[in-house]
Structures are given as C-alpha cells and as structure tokens.
C-alpha positions in Angstrom: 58.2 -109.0 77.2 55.1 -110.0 78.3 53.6 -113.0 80.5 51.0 -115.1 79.6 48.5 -117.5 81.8 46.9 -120.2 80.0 43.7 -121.7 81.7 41.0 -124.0 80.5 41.9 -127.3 80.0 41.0 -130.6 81.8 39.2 -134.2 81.1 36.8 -134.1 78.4 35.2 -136.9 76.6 35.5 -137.5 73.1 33.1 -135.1 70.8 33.4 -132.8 74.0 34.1 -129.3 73.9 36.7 -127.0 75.8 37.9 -123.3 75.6 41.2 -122.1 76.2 41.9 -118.6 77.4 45.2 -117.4 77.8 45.9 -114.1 79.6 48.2 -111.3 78.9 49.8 -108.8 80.9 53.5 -106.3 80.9 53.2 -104.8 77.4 50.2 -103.3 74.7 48.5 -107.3 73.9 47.3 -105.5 70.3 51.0 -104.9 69.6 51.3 -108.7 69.3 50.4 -111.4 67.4 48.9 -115.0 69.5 49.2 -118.7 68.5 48.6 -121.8 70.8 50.6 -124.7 70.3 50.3 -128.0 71.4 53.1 -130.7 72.8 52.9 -134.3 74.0 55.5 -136.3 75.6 58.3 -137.5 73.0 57.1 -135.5 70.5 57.8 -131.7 69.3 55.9 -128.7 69.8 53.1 -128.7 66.9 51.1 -125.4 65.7 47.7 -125.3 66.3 46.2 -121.8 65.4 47.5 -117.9 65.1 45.6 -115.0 65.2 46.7 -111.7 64.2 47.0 -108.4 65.9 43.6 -107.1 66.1 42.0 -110.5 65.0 41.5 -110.0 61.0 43.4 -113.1 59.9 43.8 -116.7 61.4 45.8 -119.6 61.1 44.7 -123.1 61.7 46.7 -126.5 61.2 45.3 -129.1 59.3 44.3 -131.2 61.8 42.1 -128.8 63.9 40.8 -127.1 60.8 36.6 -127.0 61.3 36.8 -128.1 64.7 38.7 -125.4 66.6 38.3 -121.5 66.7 41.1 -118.8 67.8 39.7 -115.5 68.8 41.2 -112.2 71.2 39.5 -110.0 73.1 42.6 -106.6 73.2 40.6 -105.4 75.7 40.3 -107.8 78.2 44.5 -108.7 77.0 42.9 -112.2 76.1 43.3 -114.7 73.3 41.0 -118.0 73.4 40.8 -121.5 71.8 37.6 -123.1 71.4 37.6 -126.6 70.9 34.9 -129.2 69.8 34.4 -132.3 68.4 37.6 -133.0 70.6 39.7 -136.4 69.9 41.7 -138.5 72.1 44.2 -137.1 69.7 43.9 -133.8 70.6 45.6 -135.0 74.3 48.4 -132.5 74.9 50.0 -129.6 76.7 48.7 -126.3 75.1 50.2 -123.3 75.2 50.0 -119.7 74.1 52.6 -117.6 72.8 53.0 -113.6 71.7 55.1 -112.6 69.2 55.5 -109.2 67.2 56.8 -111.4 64.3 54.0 -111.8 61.6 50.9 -114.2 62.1 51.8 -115.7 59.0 55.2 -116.7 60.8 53.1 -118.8 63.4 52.0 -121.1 60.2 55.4 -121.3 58.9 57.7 -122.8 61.2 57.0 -120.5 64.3 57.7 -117.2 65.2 61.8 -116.8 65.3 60.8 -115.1 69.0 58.0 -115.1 71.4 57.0 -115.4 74.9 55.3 -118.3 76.0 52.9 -119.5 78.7 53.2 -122.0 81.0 50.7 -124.6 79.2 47.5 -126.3 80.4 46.3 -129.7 80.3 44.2 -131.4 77.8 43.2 -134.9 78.0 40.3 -136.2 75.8 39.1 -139.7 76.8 38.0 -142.6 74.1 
C-alpha cells in the first residue's frame, strides 16, 4: 500500500494555470503506475491523465488533451499535473491514485485496484 498527499489546487481564474503535485510514500513509487482523476458533486469520478512507471507513456482524456501535462519525479516519490488554459469546467475534486495495474488500465475504465489520495480543490472562476 502506499499513501498519497495531493496539494496544489485553489481559485484560479479562467485561462489560469495550476499544478498538482501529489506525494507518495510506504512502498518503491517507480513500482507504480499514477493517474489523477477528477469528481464533482452528483457526478462520477472521470479520468483525467496516467502516467506510466518511469514516465515513458501518458494518458490524457479528451477533454484536457493540449491543455494539461502529467509528469513524475521517482525520486522525489512525486507525480504532478499541470494545468493551463483552465475552464470553469475544469471545477472539481482531483485526486491521485497508484496502481501496479497497467497505465493503459487508467484509460480504460480504471485500474481494477489502487490507492488513492485524499483530493484537492479546484475551482476555476468565469
């Protein structure tokens, strides 16, 4: 198992920018494989981005394609989101998540097991 600690989010105005960093610790981070996922109230828990053990292949959704970047640092145990050209449609709950599943698994449906942050705030204003 292994705990993760997002941090990052907050208020940002439209066509802002904001990075995510979620931090790992209790097993080897390389041995795992790091989305971030996004939920708002009512809805379910959508994919956002997945990046792959030692950072050689990504995943993005559609609708943050060309606007957000997933990236991991093993040796600081850290995976990070960077957002711009944020929408008030990117308001959400983000979290993080390790699994030892495939990355690939992140983009199609979600890993069958994973540990999961807490979440952070993200709230883009109009």
């Amino acid at each position: 198992q292994v705990q993760l600690v997002e941090s990052g989010g907050g208020l940002v105005q439209a066509g802002g920018s904001l990075r995510l960093s979620c931090a790992a610790s209790g097993r080897t981070f390389s041995s795992y494989a790091m989305g971030w996922f996004r939920q708002t109230p009512g809805k379910e828990r959508e994919f956002v981005a997945a990046i792959s053990r030692y950072g050689s292949t990504t995943y993005y959704a559609d609708s943050v394609k060309g606007r957000f970047t997933i990236s991991r640092v093993n040796a600081k145990n850290t995976v990070y989101l960077q957002m711009n050209s944020l929408k008030p449609e990117d308001t959400a709950v983000y979290s993080c998540a390790a699994s030892v599943a495939p990355v690939s698994s992140y983009y199609t449906g979600g890993p069958p097991t994973a540990d999961w942050g807490q979440g952070t705030q993200v709230t883009v204003s109009s």
